[in-house]
C-alpha positions as CSV (number, residue, x, y, z in Angstrom):
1,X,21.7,-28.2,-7.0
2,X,20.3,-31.4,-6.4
3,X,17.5,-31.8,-4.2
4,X,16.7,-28.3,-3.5
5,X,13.1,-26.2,-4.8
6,X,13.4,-22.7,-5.9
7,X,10.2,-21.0,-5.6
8,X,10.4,-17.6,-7.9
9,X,7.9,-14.9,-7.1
10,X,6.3,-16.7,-4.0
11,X,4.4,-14.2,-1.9
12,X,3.6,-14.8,1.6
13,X,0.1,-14.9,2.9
14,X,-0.9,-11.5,4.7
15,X,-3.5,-11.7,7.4
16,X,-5.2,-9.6,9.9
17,X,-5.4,-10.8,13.5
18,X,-8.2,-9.3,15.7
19,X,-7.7,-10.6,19.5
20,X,-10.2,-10.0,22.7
21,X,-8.3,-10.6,25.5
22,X,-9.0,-10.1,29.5
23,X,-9.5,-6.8,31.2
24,X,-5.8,-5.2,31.8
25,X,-4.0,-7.6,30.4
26,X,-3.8,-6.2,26.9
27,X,0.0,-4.7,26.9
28,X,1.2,-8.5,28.7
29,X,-0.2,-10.2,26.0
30,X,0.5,-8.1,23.5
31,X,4.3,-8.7,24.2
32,X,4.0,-12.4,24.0
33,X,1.9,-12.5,20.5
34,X,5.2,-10.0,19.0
35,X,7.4,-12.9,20.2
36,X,6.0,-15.6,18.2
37,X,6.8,-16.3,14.8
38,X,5.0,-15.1,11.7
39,X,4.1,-11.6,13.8
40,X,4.6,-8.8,11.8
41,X,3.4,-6.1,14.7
42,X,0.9,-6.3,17.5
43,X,-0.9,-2.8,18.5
44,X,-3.2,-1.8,21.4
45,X,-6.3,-0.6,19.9
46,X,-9.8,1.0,21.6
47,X,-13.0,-0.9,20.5
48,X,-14.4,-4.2,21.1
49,X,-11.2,-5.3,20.0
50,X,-8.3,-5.2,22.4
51,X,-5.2,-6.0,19.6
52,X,-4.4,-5.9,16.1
53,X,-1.8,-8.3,15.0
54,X,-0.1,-8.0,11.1
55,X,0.7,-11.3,10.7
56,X,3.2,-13.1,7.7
57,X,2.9,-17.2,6.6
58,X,4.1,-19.0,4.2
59,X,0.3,-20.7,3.6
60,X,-2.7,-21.3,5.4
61,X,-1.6,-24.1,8.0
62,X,1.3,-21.9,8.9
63,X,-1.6,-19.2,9.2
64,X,-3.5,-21.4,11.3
65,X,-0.1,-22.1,13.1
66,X,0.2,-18.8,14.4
67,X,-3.6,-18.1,15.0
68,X,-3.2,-21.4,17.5
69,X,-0.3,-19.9,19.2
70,X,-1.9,-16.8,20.2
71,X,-5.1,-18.5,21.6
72,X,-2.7,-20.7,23.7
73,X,-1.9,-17.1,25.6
74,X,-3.6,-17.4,28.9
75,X,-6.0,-14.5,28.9
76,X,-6.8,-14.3,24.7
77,X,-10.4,-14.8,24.7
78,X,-11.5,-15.0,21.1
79,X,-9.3,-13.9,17.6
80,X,-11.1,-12.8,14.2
81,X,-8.6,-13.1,10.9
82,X,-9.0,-11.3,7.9
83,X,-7.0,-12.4,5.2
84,X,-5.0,-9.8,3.1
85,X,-6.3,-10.1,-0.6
86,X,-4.8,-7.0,-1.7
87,X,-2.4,-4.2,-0.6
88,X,-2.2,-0.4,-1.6
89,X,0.7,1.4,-0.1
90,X,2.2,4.7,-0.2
């Protein structure tokens, strides 16, 4: 077992993507933000806010990893991220 790190009870960071994004191209760009890595989902919402992204990373410069991807999408005009400090699910 040399040279390999066992991490026991990691957790992965949990975040909460808000994107703005050009007038009708919110369902193209939403299928490109599913495709990249770290995206958990990616849903069409009404609001000032165009789509939601759930969004999984290992720590916070893989977080800011994925937030740079999806401002790279031609037509994202702005993201907001809420990181996950706690989860209560049915």
């Amino acid at each position: 077992m040399e040279g390999k790190i066992f991490c026991v009870g990691f957790k992965l960071l949990k975040a909460f993507v808000f994107i703005r994004v050009e007038v009708d191209a919110v369902s193209r760009i939403a299928s490109q933000i599913i495709k990249i890595e770290g995206v958990e989902e990616a849903h069409e919402v009404t609001g000032d806010i165009d789509i939601i992204a759930k969004v999984s990373a290992h720590n916070i410069d893989d977080l800011s990893r994925i937030i740079f991807k999806i401002r790279e999408i031609s037509g994202v005009q702005g993201t907001d991220t809420r990181i996950v400090l706690a989860s209560h699910l049915r």
